[in-house]
MARKOL-191203 format. One record per residue (C-alpha): x, y, z. Coordinates in nm, 3 decimals. Example, Ala and Ser with C-alpha at 12.3 -4.5 7.8 and 13.67 -1.06 7.14 Angstrom:
# residues 2
<node><u>1.230</u><v>-0.450</v><w>0.780</w></node>
<node><u>1.367</u><v>-0.106</v><w>0.714</w></node>
This chain:
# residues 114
<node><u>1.480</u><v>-3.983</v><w>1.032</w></node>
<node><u>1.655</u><v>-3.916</v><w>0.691</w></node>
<node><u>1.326</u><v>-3.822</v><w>0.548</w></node>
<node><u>1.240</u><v>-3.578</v><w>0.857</w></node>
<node><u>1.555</u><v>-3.382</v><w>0.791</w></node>
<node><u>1.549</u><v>-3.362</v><w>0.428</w></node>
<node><u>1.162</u><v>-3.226</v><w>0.474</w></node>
<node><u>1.349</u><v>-2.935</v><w>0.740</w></node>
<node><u>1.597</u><v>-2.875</v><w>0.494</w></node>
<node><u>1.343</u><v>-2.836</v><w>0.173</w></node>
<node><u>1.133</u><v>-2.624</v><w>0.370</w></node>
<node><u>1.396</u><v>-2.374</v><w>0.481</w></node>
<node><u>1.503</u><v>-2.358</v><w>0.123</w></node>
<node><u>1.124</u><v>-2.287</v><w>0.062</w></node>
<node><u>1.094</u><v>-1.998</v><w>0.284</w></node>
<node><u>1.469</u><v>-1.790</v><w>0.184</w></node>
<node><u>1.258</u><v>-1.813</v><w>-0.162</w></node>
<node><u>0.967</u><v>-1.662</v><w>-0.016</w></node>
<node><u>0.969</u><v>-1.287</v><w>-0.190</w></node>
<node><u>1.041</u><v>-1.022</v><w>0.075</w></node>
<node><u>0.733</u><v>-0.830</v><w>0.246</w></node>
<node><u>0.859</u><v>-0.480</v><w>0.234</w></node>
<node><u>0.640</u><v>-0.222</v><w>0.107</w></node>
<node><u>0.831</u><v>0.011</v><w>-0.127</w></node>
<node><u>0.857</u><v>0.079</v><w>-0.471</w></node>
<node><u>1.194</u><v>0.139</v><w>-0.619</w></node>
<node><u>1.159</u><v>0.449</v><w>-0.894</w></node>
<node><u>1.441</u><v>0.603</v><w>-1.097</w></node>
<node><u>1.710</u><v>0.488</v><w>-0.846</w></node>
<node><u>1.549</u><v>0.581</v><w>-0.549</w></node>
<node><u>1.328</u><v>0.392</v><w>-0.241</w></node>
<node><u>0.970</u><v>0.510</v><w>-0.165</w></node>
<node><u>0.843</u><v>0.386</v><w>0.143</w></node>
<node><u>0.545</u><v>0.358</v><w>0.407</w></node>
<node><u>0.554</u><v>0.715</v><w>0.627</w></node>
<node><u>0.706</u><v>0.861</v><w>0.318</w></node>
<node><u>0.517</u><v>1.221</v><w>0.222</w></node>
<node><u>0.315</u><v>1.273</v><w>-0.158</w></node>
<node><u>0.628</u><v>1.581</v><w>-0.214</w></node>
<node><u>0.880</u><v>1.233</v><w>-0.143</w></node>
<node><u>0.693</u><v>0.975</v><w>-0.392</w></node>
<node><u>0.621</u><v>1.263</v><w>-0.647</w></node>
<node><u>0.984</u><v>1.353</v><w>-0.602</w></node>
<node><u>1.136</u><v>0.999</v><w>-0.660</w></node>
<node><u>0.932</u><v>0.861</v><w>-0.867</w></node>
<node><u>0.745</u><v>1.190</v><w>-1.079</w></node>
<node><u>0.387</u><v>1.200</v><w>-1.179</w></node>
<node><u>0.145</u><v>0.859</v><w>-1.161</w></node>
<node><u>-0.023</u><v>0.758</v><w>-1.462</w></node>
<node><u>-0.385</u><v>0.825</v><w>-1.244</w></node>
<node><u>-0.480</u><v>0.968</v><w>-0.942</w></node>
<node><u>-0.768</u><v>0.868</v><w>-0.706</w></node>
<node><u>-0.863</u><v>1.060</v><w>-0.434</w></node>
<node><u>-1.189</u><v>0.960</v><w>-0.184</w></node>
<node><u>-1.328</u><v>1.042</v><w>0.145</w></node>
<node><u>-1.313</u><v>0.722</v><w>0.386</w></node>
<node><u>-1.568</u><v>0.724</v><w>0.703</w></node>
<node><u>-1.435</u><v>0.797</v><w>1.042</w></node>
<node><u>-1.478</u><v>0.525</v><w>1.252</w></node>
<node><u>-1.559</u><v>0.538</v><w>1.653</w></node>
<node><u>-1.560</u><v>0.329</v><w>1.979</w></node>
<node><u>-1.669</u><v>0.041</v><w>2.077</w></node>
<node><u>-1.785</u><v>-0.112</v><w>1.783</w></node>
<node><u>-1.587</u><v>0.033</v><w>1.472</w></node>
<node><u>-1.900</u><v>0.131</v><w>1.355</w></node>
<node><u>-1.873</u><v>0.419</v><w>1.085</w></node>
<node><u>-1.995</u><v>0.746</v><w>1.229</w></node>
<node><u>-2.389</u><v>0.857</v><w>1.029</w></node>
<node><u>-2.508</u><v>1.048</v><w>0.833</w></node>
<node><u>-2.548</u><v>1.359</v><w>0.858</w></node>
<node><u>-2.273</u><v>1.448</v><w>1.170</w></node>
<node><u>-2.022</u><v>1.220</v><w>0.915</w></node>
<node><u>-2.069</u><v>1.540</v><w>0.675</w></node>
<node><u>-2.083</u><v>1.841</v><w>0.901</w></node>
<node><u>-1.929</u><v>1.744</v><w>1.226</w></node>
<node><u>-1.728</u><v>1.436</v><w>1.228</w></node>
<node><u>-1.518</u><v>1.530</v><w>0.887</w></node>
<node><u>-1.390</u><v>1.207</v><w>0.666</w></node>
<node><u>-1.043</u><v>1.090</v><w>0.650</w></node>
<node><u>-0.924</u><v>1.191</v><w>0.275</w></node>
<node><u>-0.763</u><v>0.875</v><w>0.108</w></node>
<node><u>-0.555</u><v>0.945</v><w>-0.223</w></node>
<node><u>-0.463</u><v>0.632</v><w>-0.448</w></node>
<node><u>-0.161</u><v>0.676</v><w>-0.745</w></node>
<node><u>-0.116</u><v>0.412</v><w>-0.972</w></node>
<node><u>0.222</u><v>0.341</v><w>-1.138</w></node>
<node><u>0.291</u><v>0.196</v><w>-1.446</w></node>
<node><u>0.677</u><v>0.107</v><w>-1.365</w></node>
<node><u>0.690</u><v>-0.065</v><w>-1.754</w></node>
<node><u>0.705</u><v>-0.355</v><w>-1.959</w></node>
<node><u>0.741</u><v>-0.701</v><w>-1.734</w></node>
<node><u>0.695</u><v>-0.539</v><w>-1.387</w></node>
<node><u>0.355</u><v>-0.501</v><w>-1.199</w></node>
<node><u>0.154</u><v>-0.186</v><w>-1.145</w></node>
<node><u>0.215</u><v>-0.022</v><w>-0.801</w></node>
<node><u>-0.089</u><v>0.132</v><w>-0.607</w></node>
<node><u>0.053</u><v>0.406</v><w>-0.343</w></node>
<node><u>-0.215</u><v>0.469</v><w>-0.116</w></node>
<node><u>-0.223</u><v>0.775</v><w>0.099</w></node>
<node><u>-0.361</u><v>0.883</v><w>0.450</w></node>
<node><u>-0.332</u><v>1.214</v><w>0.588</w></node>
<node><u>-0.042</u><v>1.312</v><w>0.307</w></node>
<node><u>0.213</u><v>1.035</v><w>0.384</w></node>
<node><u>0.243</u><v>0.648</v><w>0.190</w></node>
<node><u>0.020</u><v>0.430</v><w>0.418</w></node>
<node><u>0.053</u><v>0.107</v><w>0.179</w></node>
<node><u>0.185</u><v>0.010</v><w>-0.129</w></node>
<node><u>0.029</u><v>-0.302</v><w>-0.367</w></node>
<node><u>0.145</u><v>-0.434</v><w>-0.654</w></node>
<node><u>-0.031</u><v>-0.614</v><w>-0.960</w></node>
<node><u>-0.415</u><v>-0.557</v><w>-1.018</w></node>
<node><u>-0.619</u><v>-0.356</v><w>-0.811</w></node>
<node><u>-0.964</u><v>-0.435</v><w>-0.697</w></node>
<node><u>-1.267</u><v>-0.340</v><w>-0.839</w></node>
């Protein structure tokens, strides 16, 4: 029994150390969050050290299946995805703001994939 409630109270220690699952990035004093607009983040935290912007398919019903070529091109247009990386200095992790349709729709931190 002893050993039961010294496992409960290890593990809740365990998970109040868990690091918090927010997505923002703090810059200069300020908060930039998901739903936040490009004029916000350029605002708070001023210009990224690289900018990617691409075209992601559309996707339709039922399947998810990305709409073809060539109505993806001339009548279904692509979603336009823009990706600013962050260099927030010595000791901290890169931040990767990703955009859909001008507002923050994720932020990562650390490496970004290949």
């Amino acid at each position: 029994m002893k050993i039961l409630l010294n496992a409960c109270i290890a593990g809740s220690f365990a998970l109040l150390c868990l690091p918090a699952c927010a997505d923002s990035l703090r810059c200069n004093g300020h908060f930039t969050q998901i739903g936040d607009s490009r004029v916000s983040v350029l605002y708070k935290c001023g210009e990224p050290l690289l900018r990617d912007t691409y075209c992601a398919p559309i996707y339709y019903d039922p399947w998810l299946n990305p709409v073809p070529e060539p109505w993806a091109s001339t009548v279904v247009p692509c979603q336009r995805i823009d990706e600013w990386l962050y260099d927030r200095g010595p000791g901290n992790l890169m931040a990767t703001v990703r955009f859909r349709s001008g507002v923050v729709q994720s932020i990562r931190y650390g490496r970004t994939p290949q």
